[in-house]
mmCIF file of the C-alpha atoms, coordinates in Angstrom:
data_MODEL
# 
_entry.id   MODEL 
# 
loop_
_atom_site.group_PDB 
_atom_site.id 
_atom_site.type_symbol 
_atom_site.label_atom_id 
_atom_site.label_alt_id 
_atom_site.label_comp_id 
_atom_site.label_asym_id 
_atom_site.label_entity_id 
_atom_site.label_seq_id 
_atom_site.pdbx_PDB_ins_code 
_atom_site.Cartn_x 
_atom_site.Cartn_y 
_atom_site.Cartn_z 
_atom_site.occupancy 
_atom_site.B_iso_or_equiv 
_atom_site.pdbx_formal_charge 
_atom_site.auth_seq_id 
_atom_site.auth_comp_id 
_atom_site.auth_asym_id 
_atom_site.auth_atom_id 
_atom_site.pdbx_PDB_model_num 
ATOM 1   C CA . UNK A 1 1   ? 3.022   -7.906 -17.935 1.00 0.00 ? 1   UNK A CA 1 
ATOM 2   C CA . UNK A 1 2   ? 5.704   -6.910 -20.380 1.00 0.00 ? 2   UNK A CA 1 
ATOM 3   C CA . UNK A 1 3   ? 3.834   -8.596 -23.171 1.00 0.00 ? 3   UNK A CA 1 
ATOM 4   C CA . UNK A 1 4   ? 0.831   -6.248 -22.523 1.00 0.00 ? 4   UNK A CA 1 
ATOM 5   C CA . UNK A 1 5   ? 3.543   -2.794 -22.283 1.00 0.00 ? 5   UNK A CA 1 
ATOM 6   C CA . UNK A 1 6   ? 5.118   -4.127 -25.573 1.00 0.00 ? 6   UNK A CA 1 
ATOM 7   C CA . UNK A 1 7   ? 1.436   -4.430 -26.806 1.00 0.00 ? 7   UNK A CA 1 
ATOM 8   C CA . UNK A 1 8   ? 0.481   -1.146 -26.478 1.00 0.00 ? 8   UNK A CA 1 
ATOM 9   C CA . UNK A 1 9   ? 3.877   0.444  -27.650 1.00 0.00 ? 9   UNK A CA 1 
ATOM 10  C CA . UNK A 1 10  ? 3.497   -1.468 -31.049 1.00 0.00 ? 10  UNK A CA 1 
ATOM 11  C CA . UNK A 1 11  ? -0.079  -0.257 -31.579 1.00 0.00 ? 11  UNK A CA 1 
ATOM 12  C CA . UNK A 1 12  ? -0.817  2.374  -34.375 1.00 0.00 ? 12  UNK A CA 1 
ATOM 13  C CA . UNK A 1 13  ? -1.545  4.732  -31.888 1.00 0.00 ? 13  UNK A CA 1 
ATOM 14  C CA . UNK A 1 14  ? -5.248  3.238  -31.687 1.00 0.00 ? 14  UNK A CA 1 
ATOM 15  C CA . UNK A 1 15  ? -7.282  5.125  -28.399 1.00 0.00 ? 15  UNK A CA 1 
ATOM 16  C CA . UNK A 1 16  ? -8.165  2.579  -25.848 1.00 0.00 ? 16  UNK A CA 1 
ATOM 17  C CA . UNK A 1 17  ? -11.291 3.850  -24.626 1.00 0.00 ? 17  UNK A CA 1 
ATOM 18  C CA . UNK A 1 18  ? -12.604 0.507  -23.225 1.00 0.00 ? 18  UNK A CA 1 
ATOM 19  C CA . UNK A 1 19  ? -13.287 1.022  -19.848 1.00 0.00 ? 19  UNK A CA 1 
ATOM 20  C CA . UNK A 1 20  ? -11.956 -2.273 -19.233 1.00 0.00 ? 20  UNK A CA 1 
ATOM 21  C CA . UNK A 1 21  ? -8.577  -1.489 -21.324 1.00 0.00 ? 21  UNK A CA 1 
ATOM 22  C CA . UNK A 1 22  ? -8.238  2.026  -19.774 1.00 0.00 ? 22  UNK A CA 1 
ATOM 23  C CA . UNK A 1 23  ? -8.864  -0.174 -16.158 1.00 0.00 ? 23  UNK A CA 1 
ATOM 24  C CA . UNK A 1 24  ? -5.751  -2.382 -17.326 1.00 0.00 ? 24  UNK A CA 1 
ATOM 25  C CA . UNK A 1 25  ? -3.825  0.315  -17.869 1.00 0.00 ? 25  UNK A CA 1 
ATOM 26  C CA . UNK A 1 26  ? -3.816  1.743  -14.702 1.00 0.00 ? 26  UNK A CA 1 
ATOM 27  C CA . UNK A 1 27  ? -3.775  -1.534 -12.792 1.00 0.00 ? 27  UNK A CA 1 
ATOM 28  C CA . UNK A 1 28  ? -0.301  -2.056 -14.369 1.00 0.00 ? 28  UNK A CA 1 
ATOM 29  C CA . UNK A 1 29  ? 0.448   1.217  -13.246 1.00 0.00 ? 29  UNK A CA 1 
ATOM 30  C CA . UNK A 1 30  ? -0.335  0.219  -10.193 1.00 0.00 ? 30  UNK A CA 1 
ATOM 31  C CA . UNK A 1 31  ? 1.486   -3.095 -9.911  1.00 0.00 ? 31  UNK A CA 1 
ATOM 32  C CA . UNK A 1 32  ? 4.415   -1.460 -11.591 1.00 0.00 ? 32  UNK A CA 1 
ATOM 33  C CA . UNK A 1 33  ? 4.525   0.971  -8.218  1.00 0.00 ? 33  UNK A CA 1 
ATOM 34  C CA . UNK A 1 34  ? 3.727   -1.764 -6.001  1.00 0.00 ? 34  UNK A CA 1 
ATOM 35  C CA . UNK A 1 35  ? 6.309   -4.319 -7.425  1.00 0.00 ? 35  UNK A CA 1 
ATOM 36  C CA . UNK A 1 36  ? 9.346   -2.026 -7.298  1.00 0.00 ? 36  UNK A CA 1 
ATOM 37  C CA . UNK A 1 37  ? 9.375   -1.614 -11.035 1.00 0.00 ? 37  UNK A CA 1 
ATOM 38  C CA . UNK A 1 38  ? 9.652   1.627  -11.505 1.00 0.00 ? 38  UNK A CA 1 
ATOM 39  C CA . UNK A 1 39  ? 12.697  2.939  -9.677  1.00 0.00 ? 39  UNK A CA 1 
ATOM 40  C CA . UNK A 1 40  ? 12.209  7.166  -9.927  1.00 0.00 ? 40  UNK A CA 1 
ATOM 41  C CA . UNK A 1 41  ? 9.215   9.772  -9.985  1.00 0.00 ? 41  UNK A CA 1 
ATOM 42  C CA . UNK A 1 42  ? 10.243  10.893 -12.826 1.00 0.00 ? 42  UNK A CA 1 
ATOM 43  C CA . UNK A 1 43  ? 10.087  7.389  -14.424 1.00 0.00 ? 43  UNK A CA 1 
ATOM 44  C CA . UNK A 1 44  ? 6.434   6.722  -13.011 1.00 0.00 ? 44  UNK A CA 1 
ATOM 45  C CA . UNK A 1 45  ? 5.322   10.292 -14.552 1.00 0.00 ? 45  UNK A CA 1 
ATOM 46  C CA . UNK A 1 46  ? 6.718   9.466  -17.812 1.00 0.00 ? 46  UNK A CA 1 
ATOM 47  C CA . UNK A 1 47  ? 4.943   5.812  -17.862 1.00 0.00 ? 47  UNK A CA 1 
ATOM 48  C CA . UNK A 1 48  ? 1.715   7.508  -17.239 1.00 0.00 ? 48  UNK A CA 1 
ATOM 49  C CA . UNK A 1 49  ? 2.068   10.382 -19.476 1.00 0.00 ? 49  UNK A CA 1 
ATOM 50  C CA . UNK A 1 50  ? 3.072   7.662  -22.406 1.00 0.00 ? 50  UNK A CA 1 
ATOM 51  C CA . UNK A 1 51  ? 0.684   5.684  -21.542 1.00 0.00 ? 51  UNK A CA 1 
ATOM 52  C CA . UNK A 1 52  ? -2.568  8.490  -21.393 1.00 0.00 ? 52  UNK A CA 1 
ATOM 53  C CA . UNK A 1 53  ? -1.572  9.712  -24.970 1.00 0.00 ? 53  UNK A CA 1 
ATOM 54  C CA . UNK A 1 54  ? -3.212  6.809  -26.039 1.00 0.00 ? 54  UNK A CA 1 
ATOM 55  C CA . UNK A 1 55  ? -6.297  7.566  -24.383 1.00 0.00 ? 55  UNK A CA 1 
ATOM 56  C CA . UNK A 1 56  ? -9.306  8.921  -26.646 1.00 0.00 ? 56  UNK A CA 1 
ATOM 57  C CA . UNK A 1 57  ? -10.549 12.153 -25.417 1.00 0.00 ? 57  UNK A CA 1 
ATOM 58  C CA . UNK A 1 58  ? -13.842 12.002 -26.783 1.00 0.00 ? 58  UNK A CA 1 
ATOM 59  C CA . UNK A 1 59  ? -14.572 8.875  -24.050 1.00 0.00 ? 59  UNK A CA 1 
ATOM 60  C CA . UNK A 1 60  ? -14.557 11.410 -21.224 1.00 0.00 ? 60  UNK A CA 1 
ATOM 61  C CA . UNK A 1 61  ? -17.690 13.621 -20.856 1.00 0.00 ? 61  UNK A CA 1 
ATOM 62  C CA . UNK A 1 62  ? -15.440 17.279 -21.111 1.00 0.00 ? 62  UNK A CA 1 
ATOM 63  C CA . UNK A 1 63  ? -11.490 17.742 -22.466 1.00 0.00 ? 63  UNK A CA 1 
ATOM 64  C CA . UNK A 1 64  ? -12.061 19.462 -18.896 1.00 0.00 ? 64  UNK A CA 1 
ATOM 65  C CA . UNK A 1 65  ? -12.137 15.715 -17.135 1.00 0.00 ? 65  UNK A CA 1 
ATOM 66  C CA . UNK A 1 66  ? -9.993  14.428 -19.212 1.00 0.00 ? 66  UNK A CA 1 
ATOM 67  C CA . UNK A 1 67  ? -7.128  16.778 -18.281 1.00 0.00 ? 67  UNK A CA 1 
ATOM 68  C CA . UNK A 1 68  ? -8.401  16.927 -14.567 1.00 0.00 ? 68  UNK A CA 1 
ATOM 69  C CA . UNK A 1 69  ? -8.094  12.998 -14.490 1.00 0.00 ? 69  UNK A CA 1 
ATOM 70  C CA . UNK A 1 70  ? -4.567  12.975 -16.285 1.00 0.00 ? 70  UNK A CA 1 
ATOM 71  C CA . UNK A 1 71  ? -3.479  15.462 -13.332 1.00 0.00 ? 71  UNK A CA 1 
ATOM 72  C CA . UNK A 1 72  ? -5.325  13.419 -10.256 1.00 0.00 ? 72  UNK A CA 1 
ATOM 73  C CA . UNK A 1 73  ? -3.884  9.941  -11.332 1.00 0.00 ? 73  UNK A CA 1 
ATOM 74  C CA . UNK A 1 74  ? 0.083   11.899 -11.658 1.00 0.00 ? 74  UNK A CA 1 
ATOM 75  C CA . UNK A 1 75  ? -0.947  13.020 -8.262  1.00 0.00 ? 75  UNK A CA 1 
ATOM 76  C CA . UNK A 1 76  ? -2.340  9.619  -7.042  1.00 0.00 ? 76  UNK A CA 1 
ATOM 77  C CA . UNK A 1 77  ? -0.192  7.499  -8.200  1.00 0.00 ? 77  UNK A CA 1 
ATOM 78  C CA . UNK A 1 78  ? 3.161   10.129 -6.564  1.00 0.00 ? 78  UNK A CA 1 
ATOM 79  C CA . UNK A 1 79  ? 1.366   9.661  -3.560  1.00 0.00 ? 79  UNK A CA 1 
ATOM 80  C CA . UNK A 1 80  ? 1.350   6.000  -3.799  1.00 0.00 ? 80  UNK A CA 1 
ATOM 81  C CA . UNK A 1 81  ? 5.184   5.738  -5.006  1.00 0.00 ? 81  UNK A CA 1 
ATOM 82  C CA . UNK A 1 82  ? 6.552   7.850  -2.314  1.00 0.00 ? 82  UNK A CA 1 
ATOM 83  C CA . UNK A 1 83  ? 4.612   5.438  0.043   1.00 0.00 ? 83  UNK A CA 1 
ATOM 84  C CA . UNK A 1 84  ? 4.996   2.000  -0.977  1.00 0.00 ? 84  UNK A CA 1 
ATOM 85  C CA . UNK A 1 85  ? 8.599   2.848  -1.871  1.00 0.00 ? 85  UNK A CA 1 
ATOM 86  C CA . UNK A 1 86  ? 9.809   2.560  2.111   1.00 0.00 ? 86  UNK A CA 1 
ATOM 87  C CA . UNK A 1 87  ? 7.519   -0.301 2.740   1.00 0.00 ? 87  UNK A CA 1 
ATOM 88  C CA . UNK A 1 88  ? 9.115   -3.991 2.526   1.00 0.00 ? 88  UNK A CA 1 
ATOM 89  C CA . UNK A 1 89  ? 5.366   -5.857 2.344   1.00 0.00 ? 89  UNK A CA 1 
ATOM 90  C CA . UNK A 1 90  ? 3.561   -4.368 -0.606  1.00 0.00 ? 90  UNK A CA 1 
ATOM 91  C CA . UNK A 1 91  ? 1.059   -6.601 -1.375  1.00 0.00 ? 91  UNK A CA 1 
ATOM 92  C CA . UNK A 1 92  ? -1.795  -6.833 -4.473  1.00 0.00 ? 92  UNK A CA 1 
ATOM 93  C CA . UNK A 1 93  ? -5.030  -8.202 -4.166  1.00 0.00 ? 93  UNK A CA 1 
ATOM 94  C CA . UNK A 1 94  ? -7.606  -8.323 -7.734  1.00 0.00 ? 94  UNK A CA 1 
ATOM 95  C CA . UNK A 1 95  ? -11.503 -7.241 -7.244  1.00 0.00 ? 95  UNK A CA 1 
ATOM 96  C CA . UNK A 1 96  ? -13.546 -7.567 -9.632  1.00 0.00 ? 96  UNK A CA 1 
ATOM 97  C CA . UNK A 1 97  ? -10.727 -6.191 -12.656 1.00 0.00 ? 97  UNK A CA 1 
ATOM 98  C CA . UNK A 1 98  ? -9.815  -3.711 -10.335 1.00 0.00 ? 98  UNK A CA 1 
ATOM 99  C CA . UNK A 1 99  ? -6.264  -3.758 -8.639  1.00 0.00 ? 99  UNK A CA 1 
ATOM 100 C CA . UNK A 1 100 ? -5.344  -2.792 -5.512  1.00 0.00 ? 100 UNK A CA 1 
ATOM 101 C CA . UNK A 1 101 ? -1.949  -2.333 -3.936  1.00 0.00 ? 101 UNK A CA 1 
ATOM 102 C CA . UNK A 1 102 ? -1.758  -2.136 -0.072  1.00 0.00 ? 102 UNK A CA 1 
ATOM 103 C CA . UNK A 1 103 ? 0.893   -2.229 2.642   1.00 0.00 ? 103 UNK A CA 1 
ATOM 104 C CA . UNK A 1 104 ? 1.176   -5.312 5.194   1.00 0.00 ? 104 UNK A CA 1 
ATOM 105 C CA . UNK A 1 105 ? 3.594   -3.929 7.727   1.00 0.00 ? 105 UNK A CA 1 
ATOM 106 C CA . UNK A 1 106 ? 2.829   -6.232 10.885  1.00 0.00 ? 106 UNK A CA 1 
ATOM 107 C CA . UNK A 1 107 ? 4.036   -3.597 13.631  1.00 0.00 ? 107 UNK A CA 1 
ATOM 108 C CA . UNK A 1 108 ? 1.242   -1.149 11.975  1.00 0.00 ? 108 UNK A CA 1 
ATOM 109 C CA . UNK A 1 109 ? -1.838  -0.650 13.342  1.00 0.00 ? 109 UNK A CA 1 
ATOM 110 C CA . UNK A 1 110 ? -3.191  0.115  10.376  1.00 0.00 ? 110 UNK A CA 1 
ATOM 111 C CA . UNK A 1 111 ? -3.342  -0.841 6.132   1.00 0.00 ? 111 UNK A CA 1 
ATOM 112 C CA . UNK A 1 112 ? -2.719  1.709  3.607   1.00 0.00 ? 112 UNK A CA 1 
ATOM 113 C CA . UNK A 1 113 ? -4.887  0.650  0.021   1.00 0.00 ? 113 UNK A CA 1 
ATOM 114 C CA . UNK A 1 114 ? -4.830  2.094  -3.276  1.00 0.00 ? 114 UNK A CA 1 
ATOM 115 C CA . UNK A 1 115 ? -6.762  1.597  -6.686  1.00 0.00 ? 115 UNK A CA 1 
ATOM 116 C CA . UNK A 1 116 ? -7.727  3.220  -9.428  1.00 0.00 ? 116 UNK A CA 1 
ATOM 117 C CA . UNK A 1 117 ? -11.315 3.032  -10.664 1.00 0.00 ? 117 UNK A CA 1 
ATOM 118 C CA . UNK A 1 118 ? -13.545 3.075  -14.199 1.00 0.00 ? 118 UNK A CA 1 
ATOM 119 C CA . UNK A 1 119 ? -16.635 2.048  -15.568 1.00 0.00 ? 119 UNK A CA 1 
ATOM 120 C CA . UNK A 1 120 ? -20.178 2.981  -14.138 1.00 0.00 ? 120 UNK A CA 1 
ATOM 121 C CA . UNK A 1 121 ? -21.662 4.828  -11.546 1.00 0.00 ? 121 UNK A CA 1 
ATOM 122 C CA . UNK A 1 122 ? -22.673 0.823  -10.248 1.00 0.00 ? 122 UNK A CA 1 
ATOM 123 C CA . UNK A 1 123 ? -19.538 -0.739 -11.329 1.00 0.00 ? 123 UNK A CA 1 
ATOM 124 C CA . UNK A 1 124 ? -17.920 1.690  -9.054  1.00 0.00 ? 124 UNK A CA 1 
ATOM 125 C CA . UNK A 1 125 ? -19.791 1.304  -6.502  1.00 0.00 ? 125 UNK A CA 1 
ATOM 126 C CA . UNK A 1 126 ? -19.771 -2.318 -6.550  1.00 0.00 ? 126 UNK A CA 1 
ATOM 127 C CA . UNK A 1 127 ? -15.950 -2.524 -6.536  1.00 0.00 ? 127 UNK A CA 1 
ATOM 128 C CA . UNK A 1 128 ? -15.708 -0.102 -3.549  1.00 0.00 ? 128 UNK A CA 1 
ATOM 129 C CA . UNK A 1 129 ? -18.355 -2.031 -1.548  1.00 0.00 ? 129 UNK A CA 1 
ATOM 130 C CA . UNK A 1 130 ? -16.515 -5.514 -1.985  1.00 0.00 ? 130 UNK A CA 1 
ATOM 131 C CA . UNK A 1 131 ? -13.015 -3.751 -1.428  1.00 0.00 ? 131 UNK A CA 1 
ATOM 132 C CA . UNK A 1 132 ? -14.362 -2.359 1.737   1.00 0.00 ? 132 UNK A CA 1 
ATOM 133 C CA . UNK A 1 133 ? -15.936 -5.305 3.076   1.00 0.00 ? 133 UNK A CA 1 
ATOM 134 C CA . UNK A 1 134 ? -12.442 -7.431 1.771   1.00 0.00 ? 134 UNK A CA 1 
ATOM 135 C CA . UNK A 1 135 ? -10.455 -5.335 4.132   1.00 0.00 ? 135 UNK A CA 1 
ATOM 136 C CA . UNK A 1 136 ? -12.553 -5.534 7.183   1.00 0.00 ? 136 UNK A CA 1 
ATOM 137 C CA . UNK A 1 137 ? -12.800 -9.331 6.607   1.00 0.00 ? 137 UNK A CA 1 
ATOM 138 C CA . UNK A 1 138 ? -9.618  -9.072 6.131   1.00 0.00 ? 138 UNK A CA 1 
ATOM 139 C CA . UNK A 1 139 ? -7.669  -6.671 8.484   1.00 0.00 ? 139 UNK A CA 1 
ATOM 140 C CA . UNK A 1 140 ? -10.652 -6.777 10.966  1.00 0.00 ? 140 UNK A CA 1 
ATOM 141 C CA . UNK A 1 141 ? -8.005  -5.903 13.819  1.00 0.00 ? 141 UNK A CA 1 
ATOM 142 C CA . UNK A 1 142 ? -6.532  -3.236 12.481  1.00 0.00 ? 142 UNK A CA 1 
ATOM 143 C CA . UNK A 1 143 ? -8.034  0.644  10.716  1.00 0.00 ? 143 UNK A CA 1 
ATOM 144 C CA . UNK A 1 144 ? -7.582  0.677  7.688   1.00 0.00 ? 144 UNK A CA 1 
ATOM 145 C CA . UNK A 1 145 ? -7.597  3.316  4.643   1.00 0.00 ? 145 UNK A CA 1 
ATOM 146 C CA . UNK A 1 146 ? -8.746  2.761  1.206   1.00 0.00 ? 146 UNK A CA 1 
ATOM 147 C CA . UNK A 1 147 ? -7.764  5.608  -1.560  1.00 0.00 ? 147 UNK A CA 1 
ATOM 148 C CA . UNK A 1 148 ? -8.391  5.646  -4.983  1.00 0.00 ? 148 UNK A CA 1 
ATOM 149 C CA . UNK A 1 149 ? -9.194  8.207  -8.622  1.00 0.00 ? 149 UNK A CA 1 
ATOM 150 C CA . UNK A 1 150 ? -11.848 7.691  -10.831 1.00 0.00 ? 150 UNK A CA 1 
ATOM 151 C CA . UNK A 1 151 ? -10.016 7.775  -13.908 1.00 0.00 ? 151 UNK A CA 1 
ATOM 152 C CA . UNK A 1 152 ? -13.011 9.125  -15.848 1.00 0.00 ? 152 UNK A CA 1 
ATOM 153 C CA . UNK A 1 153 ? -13.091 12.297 -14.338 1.00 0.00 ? 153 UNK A CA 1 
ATOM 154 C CA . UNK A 1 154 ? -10.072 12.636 -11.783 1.00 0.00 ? 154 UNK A CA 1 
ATOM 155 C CA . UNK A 1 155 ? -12.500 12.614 -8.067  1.00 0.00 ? 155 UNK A CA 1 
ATOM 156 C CA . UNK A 1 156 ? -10.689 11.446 -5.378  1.00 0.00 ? 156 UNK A CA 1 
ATOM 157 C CA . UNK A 1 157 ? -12.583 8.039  -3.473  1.00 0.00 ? 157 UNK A CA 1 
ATOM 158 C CA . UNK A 1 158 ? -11.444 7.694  0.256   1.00 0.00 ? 158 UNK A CA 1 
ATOM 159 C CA . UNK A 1 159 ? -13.268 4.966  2.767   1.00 0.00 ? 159 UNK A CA 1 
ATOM 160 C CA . UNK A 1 160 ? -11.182 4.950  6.168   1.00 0.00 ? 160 UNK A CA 1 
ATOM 161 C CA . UNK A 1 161 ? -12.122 2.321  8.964   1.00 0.00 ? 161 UNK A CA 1 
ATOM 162 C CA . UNK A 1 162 ? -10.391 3.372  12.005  1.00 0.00 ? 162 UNK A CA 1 
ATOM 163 C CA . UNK A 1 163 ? -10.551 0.757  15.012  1.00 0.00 ? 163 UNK A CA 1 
ATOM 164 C CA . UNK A 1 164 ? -13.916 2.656  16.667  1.00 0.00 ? 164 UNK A CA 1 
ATOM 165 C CA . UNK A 1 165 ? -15.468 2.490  12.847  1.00 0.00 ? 165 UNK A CA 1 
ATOM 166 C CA . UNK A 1 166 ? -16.311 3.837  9.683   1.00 0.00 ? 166 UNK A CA 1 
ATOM 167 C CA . UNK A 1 167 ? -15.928 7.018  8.212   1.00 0.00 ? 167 UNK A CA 1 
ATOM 168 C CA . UNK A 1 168 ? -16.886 7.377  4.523   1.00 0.00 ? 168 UNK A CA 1 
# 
């Protein structure tokens, strides 16, 4: 993926306000955390912060959202680093354009998955449904807890199956 970083630092500055493009952004992000890649917090912050300056305001429905989503993804994706950074099995598993990093610690009892989300109201919903039912085909032993931010406007998405069920 350094060919897509190197991309987007040799752009004129152009707004990628795609929501596929502002998806791959973030899913980098993500793999970036979940690969080791980025070594500090500090690091991580910066790579977002460089990376959200190419975002085009106008594509979120306030300057309200679009500063409430900058903050929620900082504060997602901390969460995530902090977490995955003392595992030894972080995994990555594609849905639909949508990447999600989880833990695969066998002595666990339960999986730990993160994403972050754009596109539609029914894109959205979509992705969550098949992520859900890809970690109880998956993990059907084990609970299991599924976080992510819609990147449009900063909400936080939880789905936790513990093993007596579902809470959404």
């Amino acid at each position: 993926m350094k060919d897509f970083n190197a991309h987007i630092e040799s752009s004129n500055r152009r707004s990628f306000t795609d929501p596929i493009c502002l998806q791959q952004l973030f899913n980098e992000i993500l793999r970036e955390i979940a690969d080791a890649r980025i070594s500090t917090e500090k690091d991580l912050l910066l790579n977002i912060k460089r990376k959200w300056m190419y975002l085009d305001y106008n594509d979120f429905s306030t300057v309200g959202d679009f500063i409430a989503s900058i903050t929620a993804v900082m504060d997602e994706a901390l969460k995530v680093f902090r977490y995955l950074r003392f595992t030894d099995k972080t995994i990555g598993k594609q849905i639909d354009g949508v990447y999600i990093a989880y833990d695969n610690q066998e002595n666990f009892s339960s999986i730990e998955a993160w994403m972050f989300l754009s596109g539609t109201k029914q894109k959205k919903q979509n992705i969550l449904l098949q992520s859900v039912d890809w970690l109880e085909t998956t993990f059907s032993e084990k609970g299991w807890v599924l976080r992510g931010v819609d990147l449009k406007t900063g909400k936080h998405i939880m789905r936790v199956k513990s093993r007596r069920g579902y809470s959404l």
